[in-house]
C-alpha positions as CSV (number, residue, x, y, z in Angstrom):
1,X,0.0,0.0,0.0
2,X,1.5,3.9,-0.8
3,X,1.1,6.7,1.1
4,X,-1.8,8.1,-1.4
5,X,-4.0,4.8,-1.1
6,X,-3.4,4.7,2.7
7,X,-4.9,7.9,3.2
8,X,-7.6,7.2,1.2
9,X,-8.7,4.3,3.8
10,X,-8.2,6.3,7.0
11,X,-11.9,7.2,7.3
12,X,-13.1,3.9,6.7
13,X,-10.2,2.8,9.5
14,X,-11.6,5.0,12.1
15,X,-15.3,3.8,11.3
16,X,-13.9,0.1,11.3
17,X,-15.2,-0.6,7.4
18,X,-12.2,-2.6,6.5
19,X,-12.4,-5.5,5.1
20,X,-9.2,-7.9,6.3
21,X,-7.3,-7.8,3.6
22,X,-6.9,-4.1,3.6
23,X,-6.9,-3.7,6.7
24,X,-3.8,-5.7,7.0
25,X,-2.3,-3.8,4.4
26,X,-3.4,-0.9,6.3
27,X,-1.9,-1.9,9.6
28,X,2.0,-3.2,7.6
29,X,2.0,0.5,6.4
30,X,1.3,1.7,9.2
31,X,3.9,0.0,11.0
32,X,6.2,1.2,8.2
33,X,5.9,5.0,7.3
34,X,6.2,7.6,10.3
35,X,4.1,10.4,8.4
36,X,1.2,8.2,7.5
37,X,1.1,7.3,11.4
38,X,1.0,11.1,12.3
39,X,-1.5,11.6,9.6
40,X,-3.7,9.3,11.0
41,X,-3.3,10.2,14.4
42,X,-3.8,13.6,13.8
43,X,-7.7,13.2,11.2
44,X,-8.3,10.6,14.5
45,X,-8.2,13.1,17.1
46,X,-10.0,15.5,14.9
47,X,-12.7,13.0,13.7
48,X,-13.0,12.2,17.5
49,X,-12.8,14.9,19.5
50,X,-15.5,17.0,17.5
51,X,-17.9,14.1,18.5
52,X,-16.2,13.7,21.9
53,X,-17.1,17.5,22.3
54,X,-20.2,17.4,20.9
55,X,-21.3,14.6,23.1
56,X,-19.3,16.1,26.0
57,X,-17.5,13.1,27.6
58,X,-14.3,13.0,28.6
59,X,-11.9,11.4,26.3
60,X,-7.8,10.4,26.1
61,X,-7.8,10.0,22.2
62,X,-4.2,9.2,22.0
63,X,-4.3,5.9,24.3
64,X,-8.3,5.4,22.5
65,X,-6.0,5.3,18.4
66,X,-3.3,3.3,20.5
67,X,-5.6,0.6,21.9
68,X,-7.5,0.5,18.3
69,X,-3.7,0.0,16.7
70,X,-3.2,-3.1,19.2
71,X,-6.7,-4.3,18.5
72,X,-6.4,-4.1,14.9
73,X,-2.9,-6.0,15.5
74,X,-4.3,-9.0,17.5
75,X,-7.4,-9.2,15.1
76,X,-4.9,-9.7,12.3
77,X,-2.6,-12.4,14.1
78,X,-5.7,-14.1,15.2
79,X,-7.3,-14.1,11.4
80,X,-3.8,-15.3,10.3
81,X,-3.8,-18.6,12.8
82,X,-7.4,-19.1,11.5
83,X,-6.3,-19.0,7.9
84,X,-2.9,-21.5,9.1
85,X,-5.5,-23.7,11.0
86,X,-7.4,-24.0,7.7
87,X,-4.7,-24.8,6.0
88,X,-3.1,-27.9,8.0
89,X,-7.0,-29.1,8.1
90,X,-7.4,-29.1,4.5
91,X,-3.7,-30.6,4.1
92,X,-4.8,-33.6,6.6
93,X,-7.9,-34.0,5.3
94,X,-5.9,-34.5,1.6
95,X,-3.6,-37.1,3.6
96,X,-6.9,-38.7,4.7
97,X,-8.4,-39.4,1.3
98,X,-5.4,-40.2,-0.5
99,X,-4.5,-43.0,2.6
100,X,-8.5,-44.4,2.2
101,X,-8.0,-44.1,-2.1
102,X,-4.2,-46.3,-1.7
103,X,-6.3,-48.7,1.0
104,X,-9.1,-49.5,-1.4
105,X,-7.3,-49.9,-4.3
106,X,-5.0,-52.2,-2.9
């Protein structure tokens, strides 16, 4: 992901409308480029804070972004041992068949 397409997706990041895939292109880039962090730091706490103020609660939007950063970490490392999962299923499941095909045929 560049720097153009990444700012393109904040909005939908602070709403949380990304779909996983770009949303762990989102996060690598993240981790990656300093000025898209601080870009996205910044349109949070303006995104958030008008609301915040408008609602008048009482708000820490730096540690809120920082907790959303972590969750969006975990959610990724947690789809990515679902996918791995998946795949040693399907790769025993193979093993399976092919073990029941050699046993009939023979």
């Amino acid at each position: 992901m560049d720097c153009k397409e990444f700012e393109k997706h904040i909005p939908d990041y602070i709403a949380r409308k990304l779909d996983y895939p770009t949303l762990k292109r989102f996060s690598e880039h993240i981790d990656k480029c300093e000025d898209c962090k601080e870009e996205l730091v910044i349109r949070f706490l303006v995104a958030e804070g008008i609301q915040r103020l408008e609602d008048g609660n009482a708000f820490d939007l730096q540690s809120e972004l920082d907790t959303r950063l972590e969750e969006t970490r975990r959610k990724i490392r947690f789809h990515n041992c679902f996918l791995y999962f998946g795949f040693a299923l399907e790769v025993v499941a193979v093993g399976l068949l092919a073990g029941i095909v050699i046993w009939v045929l023979l």
